[in-house]
N, C-alpha and C positions, 0 to 999 in steps of 0.2 A: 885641271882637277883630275885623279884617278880615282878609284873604284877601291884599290889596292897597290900596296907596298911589298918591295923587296928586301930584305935586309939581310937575308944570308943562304948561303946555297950549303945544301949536302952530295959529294961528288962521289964515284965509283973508282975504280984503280984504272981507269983509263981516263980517268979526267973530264969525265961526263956528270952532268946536273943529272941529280936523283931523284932529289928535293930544295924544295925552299921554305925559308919561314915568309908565311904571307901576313900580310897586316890589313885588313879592312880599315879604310879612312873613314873617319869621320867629317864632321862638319870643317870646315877650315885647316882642312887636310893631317888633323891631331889623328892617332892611333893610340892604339890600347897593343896587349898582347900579340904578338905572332902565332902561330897554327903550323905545324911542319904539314907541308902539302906536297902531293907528289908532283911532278914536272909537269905529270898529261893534263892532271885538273890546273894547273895553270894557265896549259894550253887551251885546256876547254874554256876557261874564263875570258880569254882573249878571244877565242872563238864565236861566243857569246855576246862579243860586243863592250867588254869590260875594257876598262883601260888600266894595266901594272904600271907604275913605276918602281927605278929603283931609289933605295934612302941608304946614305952612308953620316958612320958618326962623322961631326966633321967640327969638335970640342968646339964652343959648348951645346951643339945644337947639331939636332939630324937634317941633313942636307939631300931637298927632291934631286932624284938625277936624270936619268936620260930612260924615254919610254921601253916598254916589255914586249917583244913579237915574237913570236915564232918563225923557223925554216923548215924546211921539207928536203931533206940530203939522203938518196938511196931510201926513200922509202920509210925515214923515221923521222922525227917532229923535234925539234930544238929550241929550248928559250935561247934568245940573245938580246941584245938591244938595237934600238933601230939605228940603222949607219948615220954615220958622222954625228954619231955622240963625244965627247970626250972622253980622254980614256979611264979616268975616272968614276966615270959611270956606267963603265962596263961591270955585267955580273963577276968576273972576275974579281972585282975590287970589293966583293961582298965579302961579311963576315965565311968565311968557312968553318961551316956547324960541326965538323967531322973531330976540331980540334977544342971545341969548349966540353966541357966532359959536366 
């Protein structure tokens, strides 16, 4: 069970998470609306003690993926997924928010 969903990242010209759209679960892991949220309050929520997953469309139904953590690289904070996810279920395979207008 998580806390909160993944469903799409917004990246910088270097190819770095900015943002994400985060989804609060509900009962039986149903969601409502996503929240464009910044990377760090991600990290704080993980922080926290919350548990992220990611959710990809996967016709005709949104499909749980693989859990949310963070890394610590030179001194700055990074979502990823936790290793030996599928590759599927990496942030990468999330909607990219940068291109729906």
């Amino acid at each position: 069970m998580a806390n909160y969903f993944i469903s799409g990242v917004w990246k910088d010209n270097n190819d770095n998470i900015t943002h994400v759209l985060l989804h609060t679960v509900n009962d039986d892991n149903s969601f409502l609306y996503g929240v464009k949220t910044t990377e760090l309050i991600a990290i704080n929520l993980i922080k926290q003690r919350n548990t992220i997953k990611t959710i990809t469309w996967g016709y005709p139904d949104w499909q749980i993926g693989a859990s949310v953590t963070y890394v610590n690289n030179n001194n700055r904070e990074y979502l990823r997924t936790v290793a030996n996810a599928t590759v599927k279920d990496n942030l990468d395979n999330s909607i990219n928010m940068k291109a729906i207008k």
